[in-house]
N, C-alpha and C positions, 0 to 999 in steps of 0.2 A: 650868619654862619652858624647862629647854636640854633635857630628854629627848628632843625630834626629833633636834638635835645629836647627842646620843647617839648613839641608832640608827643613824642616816646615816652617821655616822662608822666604826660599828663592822661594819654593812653592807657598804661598801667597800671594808675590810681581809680582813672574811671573804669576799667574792667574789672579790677576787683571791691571797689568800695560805692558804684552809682549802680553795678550792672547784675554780677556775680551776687554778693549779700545780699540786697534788697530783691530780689528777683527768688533765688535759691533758696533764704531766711525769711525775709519781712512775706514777700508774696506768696510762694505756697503756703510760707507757715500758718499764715493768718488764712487762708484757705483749709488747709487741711485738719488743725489742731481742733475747732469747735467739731469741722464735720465726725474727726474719730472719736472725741469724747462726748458727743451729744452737747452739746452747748452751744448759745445764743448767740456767745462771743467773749472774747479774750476776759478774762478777769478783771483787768486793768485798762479798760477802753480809752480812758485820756491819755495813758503812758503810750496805749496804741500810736493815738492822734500824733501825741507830741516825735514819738520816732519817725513817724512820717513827716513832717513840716520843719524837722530839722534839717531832713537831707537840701532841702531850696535853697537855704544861705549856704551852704557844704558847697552847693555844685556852683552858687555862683562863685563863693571866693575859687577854687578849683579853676574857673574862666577865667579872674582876674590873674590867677597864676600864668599865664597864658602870658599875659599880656605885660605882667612885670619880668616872665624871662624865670625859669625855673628849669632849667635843662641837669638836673642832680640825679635823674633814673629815678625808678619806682621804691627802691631803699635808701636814694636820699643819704649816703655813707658819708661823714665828715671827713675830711676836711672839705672836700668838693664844696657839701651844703653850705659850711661857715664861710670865710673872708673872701673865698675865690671866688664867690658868685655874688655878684653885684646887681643891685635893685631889689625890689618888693617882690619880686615872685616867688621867695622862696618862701616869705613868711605870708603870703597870701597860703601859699597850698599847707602849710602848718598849720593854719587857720582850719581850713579845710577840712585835714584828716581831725582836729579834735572835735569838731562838729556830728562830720561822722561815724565817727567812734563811741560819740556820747548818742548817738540816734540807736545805734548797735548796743549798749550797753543799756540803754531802755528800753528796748523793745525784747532783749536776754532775760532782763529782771520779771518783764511782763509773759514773756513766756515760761520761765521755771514754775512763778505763781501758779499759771493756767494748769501745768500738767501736774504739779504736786498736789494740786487740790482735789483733782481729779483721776489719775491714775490708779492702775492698779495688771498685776503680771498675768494680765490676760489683753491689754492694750496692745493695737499693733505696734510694731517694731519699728514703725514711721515714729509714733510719737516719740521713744526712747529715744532714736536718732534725734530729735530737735532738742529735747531734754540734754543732750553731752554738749549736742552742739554749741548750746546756748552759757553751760559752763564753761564752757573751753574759753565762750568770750566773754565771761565775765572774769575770767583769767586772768588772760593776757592784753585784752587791751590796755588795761589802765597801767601796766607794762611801757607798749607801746607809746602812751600819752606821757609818760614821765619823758621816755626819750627825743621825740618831739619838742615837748618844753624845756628840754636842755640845750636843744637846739635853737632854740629861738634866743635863751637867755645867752646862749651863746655869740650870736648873733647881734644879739642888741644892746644886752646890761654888761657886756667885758665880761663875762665866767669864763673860765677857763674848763670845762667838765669834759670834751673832746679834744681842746685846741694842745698839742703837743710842745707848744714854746711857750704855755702858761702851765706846763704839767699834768694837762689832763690827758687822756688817753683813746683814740678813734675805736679802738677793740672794743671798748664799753660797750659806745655805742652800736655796736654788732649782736654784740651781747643781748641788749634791750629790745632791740629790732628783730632780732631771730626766735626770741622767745615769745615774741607774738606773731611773728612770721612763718613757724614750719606748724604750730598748730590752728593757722588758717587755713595750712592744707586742708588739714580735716576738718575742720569747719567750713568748708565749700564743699569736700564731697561726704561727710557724713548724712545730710538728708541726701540726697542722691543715692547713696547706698541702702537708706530705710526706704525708699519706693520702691527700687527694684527689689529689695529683699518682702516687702511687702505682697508686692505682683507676682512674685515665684512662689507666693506663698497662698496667694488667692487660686493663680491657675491649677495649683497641684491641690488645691483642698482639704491639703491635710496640714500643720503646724510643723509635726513631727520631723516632717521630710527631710524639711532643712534646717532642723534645731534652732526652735524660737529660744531656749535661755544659753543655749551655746551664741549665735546673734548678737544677744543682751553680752554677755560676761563678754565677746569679741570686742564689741563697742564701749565697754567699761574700760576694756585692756587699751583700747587707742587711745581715749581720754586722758589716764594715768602715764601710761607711755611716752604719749603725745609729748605730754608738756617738759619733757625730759629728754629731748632728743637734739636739741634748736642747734647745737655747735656742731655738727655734721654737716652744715653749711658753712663753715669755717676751719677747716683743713689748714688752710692756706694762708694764716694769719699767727703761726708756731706755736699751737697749743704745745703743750708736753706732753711727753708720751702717753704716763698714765689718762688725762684729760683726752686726749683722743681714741685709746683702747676703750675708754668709758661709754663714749660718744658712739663710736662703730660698733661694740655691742647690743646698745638697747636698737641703733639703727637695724641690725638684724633679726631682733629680736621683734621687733614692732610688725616688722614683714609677718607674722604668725599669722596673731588676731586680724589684720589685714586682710589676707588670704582666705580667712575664714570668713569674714564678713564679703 
């Protein structure tokens, strides 16, 4: 009866963390980062290596989740994750996301190195994109990975840090989850915006056209922004008032630079 759960579940983690990253980040970046800066190859080639052979035990535990029964959706929200779900699958796919997270947060480090060494404000607007990108997730995932492992110790060593009849509180975990959660947006489409803003820039020949440091300062404002927005996902869990007018303003305000990029 929970095998839709399953799938759905396991769907969503591989769409954005086997398919979306690695494909969007790891693969064009490592394509396009030496071609625009004239370089051989990544600064950091073994941290290369190592982000790559990390995701293989990622995807397996991710299969074993599969098969212990993890039917908690792709946010994974307590209490569902803790007592109510019975078997390994849940801590199989916690497994999972820390693996690759930590593949993503090596291959961020390896990339910041690459373009700091090497850049300069006449760089296409590609590489500035993998540059925010790449902050944004040395950010928030380790964000993310705390909340994960509150879940597990939740799950296994008796914490109480979500569970609501030991005092702890499921909001947190909202909290922790969404502040790596809504600036993954932009982290999936920030390079995607630096191609085409790159391509619009090649076909028309001129820089000007479409204001390369308007671009730049656009993609600096989502960055900042970005990470400042996450409880706009959370309406519905009774912020107060102040805390939501907060929330709904930088949400409209984000919409600018956006727009502009």
């Amino acid at each position: 009866s929970e095998v839709y759960n399953y799938l759905i579940t396991n769907h969503g983690i591989a769409m954005i963390f086997f398919f979306l990253m690695p494909v969007l980040i790891g693969g064009f970046g490592n394509y396009l980062l030496p071609l625009f800066l004239l370089l051989e190859n990544l600064l950091l080639p073994r941290l290369n290596s190592l982000s790559l052979w990390i995701m293989f035990p990622s995807l397996c535990y991710m299969e074993l989740s599969l098969y212990g029964g993890a039917g908690i959706g792709w946010t994974f929200y307590p209490p569902l994750s803790l007592v109510n779900t019975v078997g390994s699958g849940v801590d199989y796919l916690m497994f999972s996301l820390h693996l690759a997270g930590m593949s993503s947060l090596v291959g961020s480090i390896n990339f910041i190195t690459t373009i700091i060494s090497s850049i300069d404000f006449k760089t296409s607007v590609i590489i500035w994109s993998y540059l925010f990108t790449s902050i944004l997730l040395l950010l928030s995932l380790p964000v993310l990975a705390a909340g994960i492992t509150m879940i597990l110790f939740d799950r296994n060593f008796g914490t109480a840090f979500f569970e609501p009849a030991g005092g702890g509180d499921p909001v947190l975990f909202q909290h922790l989850f969404w502040f790596f959660g809504h600036p993954e947006v932009y982290v999936l489409i920030l390079p995607g915006f630096g191609i085409v803003s790159h391509i619009c820039m090649s076909l028309s020949n001129n820089n000007s056209s479409f204001g390369y440091y308007g671009l730049l300062c656009a993609m600096a404002s989502i960055l900042v922004l970005g990470s400042v927005v996450w409880a706009h996902h959370m309406f519905m869990v009774g912020l107060d008032a102040k805390t939501a007018i907060f929330f709904s303003s930088v949400t409209m305000i984000i919409g600018i630079p956006t727009g502009i990029k």
